[in-house]
C-alpha positions in Angstrom: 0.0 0.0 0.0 1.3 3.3 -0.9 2.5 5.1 1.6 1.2 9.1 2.3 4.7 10.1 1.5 4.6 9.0 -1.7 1.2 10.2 -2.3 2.4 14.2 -1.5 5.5 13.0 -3.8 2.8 11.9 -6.8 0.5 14.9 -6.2 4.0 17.4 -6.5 4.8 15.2 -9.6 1.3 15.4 -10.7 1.0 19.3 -10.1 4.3 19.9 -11.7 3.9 17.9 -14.7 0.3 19.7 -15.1 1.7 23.0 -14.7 4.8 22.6 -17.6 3.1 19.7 -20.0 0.3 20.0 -22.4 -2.9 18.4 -21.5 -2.6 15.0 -24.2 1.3 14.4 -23.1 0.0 14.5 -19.2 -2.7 11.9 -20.6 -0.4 9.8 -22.2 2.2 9.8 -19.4 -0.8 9.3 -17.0 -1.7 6.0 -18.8 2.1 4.7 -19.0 2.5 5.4 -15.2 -0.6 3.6 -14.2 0.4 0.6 -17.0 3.8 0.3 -14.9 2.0 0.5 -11.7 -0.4 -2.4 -12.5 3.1 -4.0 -14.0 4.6 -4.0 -11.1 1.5 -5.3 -9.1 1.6 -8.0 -11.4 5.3 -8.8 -11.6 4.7 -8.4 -7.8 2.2 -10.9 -7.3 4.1 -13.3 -9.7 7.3 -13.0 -7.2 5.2 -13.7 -4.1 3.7 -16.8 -6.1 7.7 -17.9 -6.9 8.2 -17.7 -3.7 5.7 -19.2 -2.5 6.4 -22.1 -4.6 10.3 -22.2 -3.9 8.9 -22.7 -0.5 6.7 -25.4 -1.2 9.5 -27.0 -3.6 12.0 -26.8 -0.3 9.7 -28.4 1.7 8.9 -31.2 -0.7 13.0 -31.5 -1.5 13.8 -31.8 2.5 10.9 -34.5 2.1 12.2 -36.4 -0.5 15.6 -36.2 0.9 14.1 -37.4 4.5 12.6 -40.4 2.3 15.6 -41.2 0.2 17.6 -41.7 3.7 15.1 -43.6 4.7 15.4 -45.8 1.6 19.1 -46.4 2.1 18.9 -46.8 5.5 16.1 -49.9 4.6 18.5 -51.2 2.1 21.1 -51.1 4.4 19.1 -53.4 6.8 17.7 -55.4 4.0 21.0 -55.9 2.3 22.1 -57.4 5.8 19.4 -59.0 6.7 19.6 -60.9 2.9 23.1 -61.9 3.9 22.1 -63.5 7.3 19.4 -65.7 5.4 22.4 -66.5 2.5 24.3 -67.8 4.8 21.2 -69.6 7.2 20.1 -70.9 3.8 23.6 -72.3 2.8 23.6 -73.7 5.8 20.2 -75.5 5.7 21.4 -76.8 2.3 24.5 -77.9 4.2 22.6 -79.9 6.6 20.3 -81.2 4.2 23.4 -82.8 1.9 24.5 -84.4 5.1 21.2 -85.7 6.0 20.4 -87.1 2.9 24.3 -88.6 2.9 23.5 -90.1 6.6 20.8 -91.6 5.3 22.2 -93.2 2.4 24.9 -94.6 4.2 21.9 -96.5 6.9 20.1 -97.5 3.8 23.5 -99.2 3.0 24.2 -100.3 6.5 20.7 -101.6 6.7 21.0 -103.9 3.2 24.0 -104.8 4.4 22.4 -105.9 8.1 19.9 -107.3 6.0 22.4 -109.5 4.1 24.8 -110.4 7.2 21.1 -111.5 9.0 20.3 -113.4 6.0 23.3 -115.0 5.7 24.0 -115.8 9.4 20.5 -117.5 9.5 21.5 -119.9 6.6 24.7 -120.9 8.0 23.0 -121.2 11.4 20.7 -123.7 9.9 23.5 -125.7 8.0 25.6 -126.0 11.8 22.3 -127.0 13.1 21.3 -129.5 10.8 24.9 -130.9 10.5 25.9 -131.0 14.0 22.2 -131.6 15.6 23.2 -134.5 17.1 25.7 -132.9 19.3 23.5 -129.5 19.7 20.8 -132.2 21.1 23.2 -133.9 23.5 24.1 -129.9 24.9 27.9 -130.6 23.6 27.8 -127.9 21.0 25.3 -124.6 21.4 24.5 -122.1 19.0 23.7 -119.2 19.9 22.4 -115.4 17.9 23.9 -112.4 19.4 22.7 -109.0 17.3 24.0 -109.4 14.3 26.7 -112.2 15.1 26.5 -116.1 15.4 28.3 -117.5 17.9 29.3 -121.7 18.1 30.2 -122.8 21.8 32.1 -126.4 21.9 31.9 -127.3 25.4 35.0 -128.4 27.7 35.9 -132.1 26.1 34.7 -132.5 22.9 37.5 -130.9 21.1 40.6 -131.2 23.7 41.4 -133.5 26.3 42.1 -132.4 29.4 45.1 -130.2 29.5 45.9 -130.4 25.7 46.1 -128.7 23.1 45.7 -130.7 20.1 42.6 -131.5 18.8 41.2 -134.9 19.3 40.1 -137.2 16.1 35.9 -136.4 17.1 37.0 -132.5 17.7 38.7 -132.8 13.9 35.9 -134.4 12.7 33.4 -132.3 14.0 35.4 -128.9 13.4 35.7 -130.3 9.5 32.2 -130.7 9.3 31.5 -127.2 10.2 34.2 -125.6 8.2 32.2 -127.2 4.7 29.1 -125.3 6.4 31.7 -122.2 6.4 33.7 -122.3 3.5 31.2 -121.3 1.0 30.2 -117.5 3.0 33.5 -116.1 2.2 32.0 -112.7 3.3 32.3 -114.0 7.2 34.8 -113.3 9.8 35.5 -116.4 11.7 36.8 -115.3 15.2 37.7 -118.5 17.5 38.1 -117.8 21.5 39.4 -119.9 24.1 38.5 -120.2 27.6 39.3 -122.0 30.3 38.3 -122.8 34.1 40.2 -120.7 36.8 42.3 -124.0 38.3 45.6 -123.8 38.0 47.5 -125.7 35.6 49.4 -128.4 36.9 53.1 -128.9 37.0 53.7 -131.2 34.1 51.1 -128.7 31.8 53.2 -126.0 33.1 56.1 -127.4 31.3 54.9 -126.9 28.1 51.9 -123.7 29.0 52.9 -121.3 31.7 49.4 -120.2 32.5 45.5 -120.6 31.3 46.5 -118.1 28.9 48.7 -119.8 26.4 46.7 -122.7 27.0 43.4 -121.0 26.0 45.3 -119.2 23.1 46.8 -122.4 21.7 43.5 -124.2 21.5 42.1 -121.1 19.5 44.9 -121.5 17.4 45.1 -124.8 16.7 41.4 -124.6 15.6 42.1 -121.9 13.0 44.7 -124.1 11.7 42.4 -126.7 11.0 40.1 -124.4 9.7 42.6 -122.8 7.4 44.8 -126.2 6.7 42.0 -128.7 6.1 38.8 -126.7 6.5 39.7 -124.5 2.8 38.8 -121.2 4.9 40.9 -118.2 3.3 43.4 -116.9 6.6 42.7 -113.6 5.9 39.1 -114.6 7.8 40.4 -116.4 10.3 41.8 -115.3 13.6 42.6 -116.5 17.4 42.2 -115.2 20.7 42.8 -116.5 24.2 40.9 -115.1 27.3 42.2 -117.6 30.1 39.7 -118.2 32.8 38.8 -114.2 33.0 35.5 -114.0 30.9 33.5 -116.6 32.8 30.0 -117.6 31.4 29.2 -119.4 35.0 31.1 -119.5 38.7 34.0 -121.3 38.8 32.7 -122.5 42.1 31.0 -125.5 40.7 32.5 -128.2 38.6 29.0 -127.9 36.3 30.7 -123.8 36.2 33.9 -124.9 35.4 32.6 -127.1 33.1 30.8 -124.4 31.0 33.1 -122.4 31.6 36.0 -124.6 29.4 35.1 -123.9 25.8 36.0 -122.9 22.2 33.8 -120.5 20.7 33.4 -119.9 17.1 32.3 -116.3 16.4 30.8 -115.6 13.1 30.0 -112.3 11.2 32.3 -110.3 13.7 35.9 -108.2 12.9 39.1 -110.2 13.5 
């Protein structure tokens, strides 16, 4: 709004201007005053509406700047949050090969149980039907332990007392079972000897120092038989001796002892 300064200043001009200028030029310059006054109204009101869109354009700037941090600062956690479930996944894939690995190696272990049963129960029924005659007279017992097959001779009817060499019904009986062996070339044969815990007596002591060479001898001497006249490969063959200190009764008892001096043939086991 003008101010009442520049009003007296327009009336002087006014007064001056109709005082020294013809009537039409005072018209004229009349018209081109008030043209630049409406002007610069205009040009006025144009400024105030750049401004106030420069304002508006500041405000929606700081906005989009506001939103753009925000973006990055999202990607940011996305970017890590993507690596944490790369890694969770490779890991899941990880476990997942291993699993399906674990399994395929019980499917194997299970065929393979599957065999070792299979073939354990034929070769249980060939001892049984060729040595049933001693099974039913409680000399020889077989017996099924897991996934091994297990042939007890008991105390005399391989050895004599004291010895170690097999006697002619032991060699005969041990040949017989070898034939029922022979053929499963994919058993172990393990043969243990026991014995009773009396001590040996001096003349045995000449020749075995304790119950331990003497148990070991007889094991060995059967897995010569088995090897030498049975046909059974050596590479499946092999001989322990555990004295008188795995027990399967008291050796308070002479029926004890009497279990307790044995040969046992252990099938389907490692040597």
């Amino acid at each position: 709004m003008p101010t009442p300064k520049l009003l007296l200043l327009t009336g002087i001009a006014i007064f001056l201007i109709s005082a020294c200028v013809p009537l039409p030029q005072y018209m004229k310059i009349d018209s081109e005053l008030k043209t630049s006054r409406s002007q610069k109204d205009e040009l006025a009101a144009e400024l105030k509406q750049a401004e106030d869109k420069n304002s508006r354009m500041d405000l929606e700037l700081r906005d989009c700047e506001a939103a753009r941090n925000k973006y990055l600062q999202d990607a940011t956690e996305l970017k890590g949050q993507n690596t944490y479930l790369s890694k969770i996944n490779q890991q899941l894939l990880d476990n997942l090969k291993r699993l399906k690995l674990d399994i395929s190696k019980k499917k194997s272990v299970i065929q393979l149980q599957g065999k070792v049963i299979q073939l354990l129960d034929d070769t249980k029924k060939t001892i049984e039907t060729s040595l049933k005659d001693q099974i039913a007279a409680q000399e020889i017992e077989v017996v099924e332990e897991d996934d091994k097959l297990k042939v007890i001779f008991v105390d005399k009817i391989l050895f004599d007392s004291g010895s170690a060499i097999i006697s002619e019904r032991g060699m005969k009986l041990l040949k017989i079972m070898a034939g029922s062996l022979k053929v499963n070339k994919d058993q172990d044969i393990v043969v243990e000897g026991h014995t009773d815990n009396i001590p040996l007596s001096a003349g045995l002591k000449k020749r075995f120092p304790s119950n331990w060479e003497l148990s070991t001898a007889r094991a060995a001497a059967v897995v010569w038989l088995f090897q030498e006249q049975g046909g059974i490969e050596p590479e499946r063959l092999s001989a322990r001796g555990y004295s008188f200190y795995r027990p399967v009764a008291p050796n308070t008892s002479e029926e004890g002892r009497h279990q307790n001096r044995r040969i046992e043939i252990i099938l389907g086991a490692e040597q």
